[in-house]
C-alpha positions in Angstrom: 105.2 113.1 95.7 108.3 114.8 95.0 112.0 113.3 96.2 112.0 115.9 98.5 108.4 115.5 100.0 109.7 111.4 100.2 112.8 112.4 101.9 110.4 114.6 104.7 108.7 111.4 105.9 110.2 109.5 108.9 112.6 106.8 107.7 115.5 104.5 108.5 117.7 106.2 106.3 120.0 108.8 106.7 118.6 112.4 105.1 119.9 113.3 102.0 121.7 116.9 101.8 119.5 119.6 99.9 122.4 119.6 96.8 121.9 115.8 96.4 118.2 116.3 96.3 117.9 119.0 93.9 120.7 116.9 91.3 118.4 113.7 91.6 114.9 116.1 91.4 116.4 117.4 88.1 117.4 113.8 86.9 113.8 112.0 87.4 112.4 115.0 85.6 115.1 115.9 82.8 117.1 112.7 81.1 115.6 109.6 83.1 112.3 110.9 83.4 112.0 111.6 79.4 113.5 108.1 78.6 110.7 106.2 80.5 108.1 108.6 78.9 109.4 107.8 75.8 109.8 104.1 76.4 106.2 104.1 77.8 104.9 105.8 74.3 106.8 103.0 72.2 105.2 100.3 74.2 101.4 101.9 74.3 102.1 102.3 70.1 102.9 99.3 69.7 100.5 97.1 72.2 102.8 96.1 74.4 100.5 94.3 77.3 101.7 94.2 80.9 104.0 97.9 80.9 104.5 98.2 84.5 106.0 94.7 85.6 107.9 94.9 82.7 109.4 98.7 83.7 109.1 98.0 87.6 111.2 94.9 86.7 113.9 96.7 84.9 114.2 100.1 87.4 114.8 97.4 90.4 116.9 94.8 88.9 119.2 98.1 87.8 118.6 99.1 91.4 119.7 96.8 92.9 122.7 95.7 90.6 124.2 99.6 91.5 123.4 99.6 95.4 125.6 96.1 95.3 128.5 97.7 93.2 128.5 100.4 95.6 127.9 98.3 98.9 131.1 95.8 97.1 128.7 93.5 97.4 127.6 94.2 101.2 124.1 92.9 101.1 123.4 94.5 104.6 124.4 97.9 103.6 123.2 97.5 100.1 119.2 97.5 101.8 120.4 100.2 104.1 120.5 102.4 101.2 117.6 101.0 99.7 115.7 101.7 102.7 114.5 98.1 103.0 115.0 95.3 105.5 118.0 92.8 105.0 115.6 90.1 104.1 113.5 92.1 102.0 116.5 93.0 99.5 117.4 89.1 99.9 114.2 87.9 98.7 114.7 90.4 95.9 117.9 89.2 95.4 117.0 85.6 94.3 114.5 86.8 91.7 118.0 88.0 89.9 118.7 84.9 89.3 120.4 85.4 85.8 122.6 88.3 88.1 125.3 87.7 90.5 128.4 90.3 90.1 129.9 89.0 93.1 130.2 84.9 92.2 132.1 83.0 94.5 132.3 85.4 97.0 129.8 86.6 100.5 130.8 89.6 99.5 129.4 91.0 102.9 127.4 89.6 105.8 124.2 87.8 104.8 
């Protein structure tokens, strides 16, 4: 299913404009989508076990890390974005444990 298809389905979100959709299209198939192919081949030659939690890990903890530098660290908006309930992107949250850009401050409402 393509961005765009996603993008067509019923959501909380607010719809992206067709300029945005066509620049992230062209990114999941041009420079990110040939670095995780290529990753993926390094890690199948060399028998790496257990490829998707180790990639799934990785694409959300970076996620995540970007929707709170954007949000300034406004957890409520940051799962806006994400399309994802508050509590949802909390429990993610606190499986960052080793991440917190915003020590010492809310940084938004919780």
């Amino acid at each position: 299913m393509s961005i765009k298809d996603r993008n067509e389905l019923p959501d909380r979100t607010s719809r992206l404009d067709e300029q945005a959709l066509g620049k992230a299209e062209a990114l999941m198939q041009g420079r990110i989508g040939h670095s995780i192919d290529m990753l993926v081949e390094y890690m199948i030659e060399n028998n790496v076990r257990g490829i998707h939690p180790l990639i799934m890990g990785e694409v959300e903890r970076r996620l995540i890390i970007k929707v709170l530098e954007r949000s300034r660290g406004n957890k409520v908006q940051a799962a806006k974005m994400l399309g994802i309930s508050r509590n949802t992107f909390h429990r993610k949250i606190r499986m960052l444990d080793d991440f917190n850009p915003f020590s010492g401050e809310d940084g938004g409402e919780s």
